[in-house]
C-alpha positions in Angstrom: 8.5 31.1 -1.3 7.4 28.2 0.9 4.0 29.3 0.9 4.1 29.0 -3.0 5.6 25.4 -3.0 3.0 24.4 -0.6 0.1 25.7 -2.6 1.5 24.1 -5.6 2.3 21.4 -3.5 -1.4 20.8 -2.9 -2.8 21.5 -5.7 -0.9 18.7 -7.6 -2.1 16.4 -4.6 -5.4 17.4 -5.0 -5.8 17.3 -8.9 -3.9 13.9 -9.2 -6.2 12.1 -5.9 -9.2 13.8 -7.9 -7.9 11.9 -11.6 -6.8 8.7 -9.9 -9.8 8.6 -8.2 -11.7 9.1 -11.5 -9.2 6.2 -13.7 -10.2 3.8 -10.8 -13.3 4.2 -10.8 -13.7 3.8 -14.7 -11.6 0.5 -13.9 -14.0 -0.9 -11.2 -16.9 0.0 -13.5 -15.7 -2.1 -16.2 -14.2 -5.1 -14.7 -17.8 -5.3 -12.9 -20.0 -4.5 -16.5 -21.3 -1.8 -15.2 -23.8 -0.3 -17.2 -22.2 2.6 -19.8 -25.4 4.3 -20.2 -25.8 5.3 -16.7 -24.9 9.3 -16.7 -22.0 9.0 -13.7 -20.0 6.1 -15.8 -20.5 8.3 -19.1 -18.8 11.6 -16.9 -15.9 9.2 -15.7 -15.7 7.3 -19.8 -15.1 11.0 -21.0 -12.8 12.3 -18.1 -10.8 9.5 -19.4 -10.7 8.4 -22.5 -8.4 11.1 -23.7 -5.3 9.8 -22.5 -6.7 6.2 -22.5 -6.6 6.4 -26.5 -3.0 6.8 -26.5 -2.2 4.2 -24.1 -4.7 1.9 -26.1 -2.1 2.1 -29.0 0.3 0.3 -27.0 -1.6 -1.9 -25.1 -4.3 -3.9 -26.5 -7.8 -3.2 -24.8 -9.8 -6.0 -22.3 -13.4 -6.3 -22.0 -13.2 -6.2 -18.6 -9.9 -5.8 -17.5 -8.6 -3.2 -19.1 -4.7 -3.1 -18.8 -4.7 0.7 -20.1 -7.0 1.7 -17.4 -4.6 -0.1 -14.8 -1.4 1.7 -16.7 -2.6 4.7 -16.7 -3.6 4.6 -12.8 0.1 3.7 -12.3 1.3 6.3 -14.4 -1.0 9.3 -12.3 0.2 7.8 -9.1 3.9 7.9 -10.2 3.6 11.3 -11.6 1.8 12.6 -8.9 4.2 11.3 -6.8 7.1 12.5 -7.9 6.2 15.9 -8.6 5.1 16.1 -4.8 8.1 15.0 -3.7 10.2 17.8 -5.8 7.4 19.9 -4.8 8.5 19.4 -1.4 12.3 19.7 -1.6 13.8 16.1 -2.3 14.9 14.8 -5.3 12.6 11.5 -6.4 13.9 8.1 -5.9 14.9 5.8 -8.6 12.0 4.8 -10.8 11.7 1.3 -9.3 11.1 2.5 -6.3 8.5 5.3 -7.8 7.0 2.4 -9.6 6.5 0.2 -6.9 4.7 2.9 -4.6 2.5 3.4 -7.3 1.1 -0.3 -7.7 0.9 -0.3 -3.8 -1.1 2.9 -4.0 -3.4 2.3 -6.6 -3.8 -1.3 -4.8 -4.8 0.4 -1.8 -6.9 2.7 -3.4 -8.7 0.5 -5.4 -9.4 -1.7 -1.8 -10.8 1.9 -0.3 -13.2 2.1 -3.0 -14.6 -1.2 -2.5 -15.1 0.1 1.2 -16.4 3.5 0.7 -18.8 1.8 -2.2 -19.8 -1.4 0.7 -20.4 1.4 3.3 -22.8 3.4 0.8 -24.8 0.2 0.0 -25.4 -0.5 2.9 -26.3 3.2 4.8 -28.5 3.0 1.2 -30.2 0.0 2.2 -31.5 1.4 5.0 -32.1 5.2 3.9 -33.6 4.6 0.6 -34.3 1.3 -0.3 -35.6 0.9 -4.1 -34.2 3.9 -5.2 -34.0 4.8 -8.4 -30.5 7.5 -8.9 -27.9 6.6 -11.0 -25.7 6.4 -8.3 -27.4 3.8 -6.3 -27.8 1.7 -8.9 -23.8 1.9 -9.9 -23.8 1.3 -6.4 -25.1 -2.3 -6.9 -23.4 -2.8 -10.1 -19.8 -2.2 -8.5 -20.3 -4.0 -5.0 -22.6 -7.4 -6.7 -20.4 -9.1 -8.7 -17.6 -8.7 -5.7 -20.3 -9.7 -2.9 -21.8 -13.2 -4.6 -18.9 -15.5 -3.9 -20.3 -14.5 -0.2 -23.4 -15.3 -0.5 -22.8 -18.5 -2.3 -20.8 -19.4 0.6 -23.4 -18.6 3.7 -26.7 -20.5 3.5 -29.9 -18.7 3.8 -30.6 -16.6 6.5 -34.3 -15.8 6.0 -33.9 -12.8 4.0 -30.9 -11.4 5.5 -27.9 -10.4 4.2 -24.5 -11.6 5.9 -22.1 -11.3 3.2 -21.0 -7.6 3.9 -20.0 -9.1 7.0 -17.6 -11.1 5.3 -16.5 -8.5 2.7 -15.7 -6.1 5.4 -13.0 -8.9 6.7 -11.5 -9.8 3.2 -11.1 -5.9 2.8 -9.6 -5.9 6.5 -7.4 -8.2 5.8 -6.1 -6.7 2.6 -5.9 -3.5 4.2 -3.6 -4.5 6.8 -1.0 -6.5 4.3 -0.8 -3.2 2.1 0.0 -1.5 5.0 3.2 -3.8 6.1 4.0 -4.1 2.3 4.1 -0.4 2.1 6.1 0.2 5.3 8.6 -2.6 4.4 8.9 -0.8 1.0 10.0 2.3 2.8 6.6 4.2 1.2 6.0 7.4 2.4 2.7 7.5 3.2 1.7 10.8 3.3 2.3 11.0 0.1 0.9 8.4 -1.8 -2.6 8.4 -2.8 -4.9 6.0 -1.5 -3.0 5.2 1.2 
């Protein structure tokens, strides 16, 4: 039997990371106008739209940010949450505290994404430079809009590009106050995704 409660176990984990991942994303390509037509955000518009329509009748839509996108993200996180924590034996905590986890987690996560998508520019950069994939050039989309406050602040450098510098520190630093806010929230960790 504990084999069984593992597997399902998992396998909530798994498909709730793989959504929440998904509902993020679809969040980060809006509130940066990225463009719709591009094959990848059309894949992550129809993965979600399903249960975005029926959040949509309760809260209004934004053009670019969406507070249906950001519900629903809560609402995967809390129920992915809780059913791993039954999964695993305990009964969940109150839904404050459920609800709580969840912004921190979805914070988090949405801070990873900027990483991963910063780290992936930049190896790009230097692997494939001028590429054409869909990918790539969501790549730009997501990471421009947050990276030209940067470069607005440093002056020219003769073609080179400092402000990932200075994104990586910004994404340090909210990192690290996620992680205290989480541990003073008593968040277990291991459980929440993103974290």
């Amino acid at each position: 039997m504990a084999a069984f409660a593992e597997i399902g176990r998992y396998l909530v984990d798994t498909g709730a990371s793989l959504y929440l991942i998904v509902v993020v994303l679809r969040g980060i390509l809006q509130g940066s106008a990225a463009d719709s037509r591009n094959p990848i955000a059309q894949f992550i518009a129809r993965a979600t739209n399903p249960p975005l329509a029926l959040l949509r009748r309760l809260i209004p839509a934004g053009r670019r940010f969406d507070l249906s996108v950001i519900a629903l993200a809560i609402i995967v996180q809390g129920v992915g949450l809780s059913a791993v924590i039954m999964l695993s034996g305990f009964m969940p905590p109150n839904p404050l505290m459920i609800l709580v986890w969840s912004l921190l987690g979805v914070g988090s996560l949405v801070v990873n994404t900027y990483l991963v998508a910063l780290i992936a520019m930049i190896v790009v950069s230097w692997v494939a430079p001028g590429s054409r994939h869909p990918a790539i050039f969501l790549l730009h989309q997501v990471t421009g809009p947050v990276m030209t406050p940067f470069r607005s602040l440093l002056p020219n450098m003769g073609g080179l590009d400092f402000s990932p510098i200075l994104l990586f520190i910004v994404i340090n630093v909210l990192q690290i106050a996620l992680g205290h806010l989480a541990a003073a929230s008593g968040l277990p960790t291991s459980l929440v995704i993103g974290l």
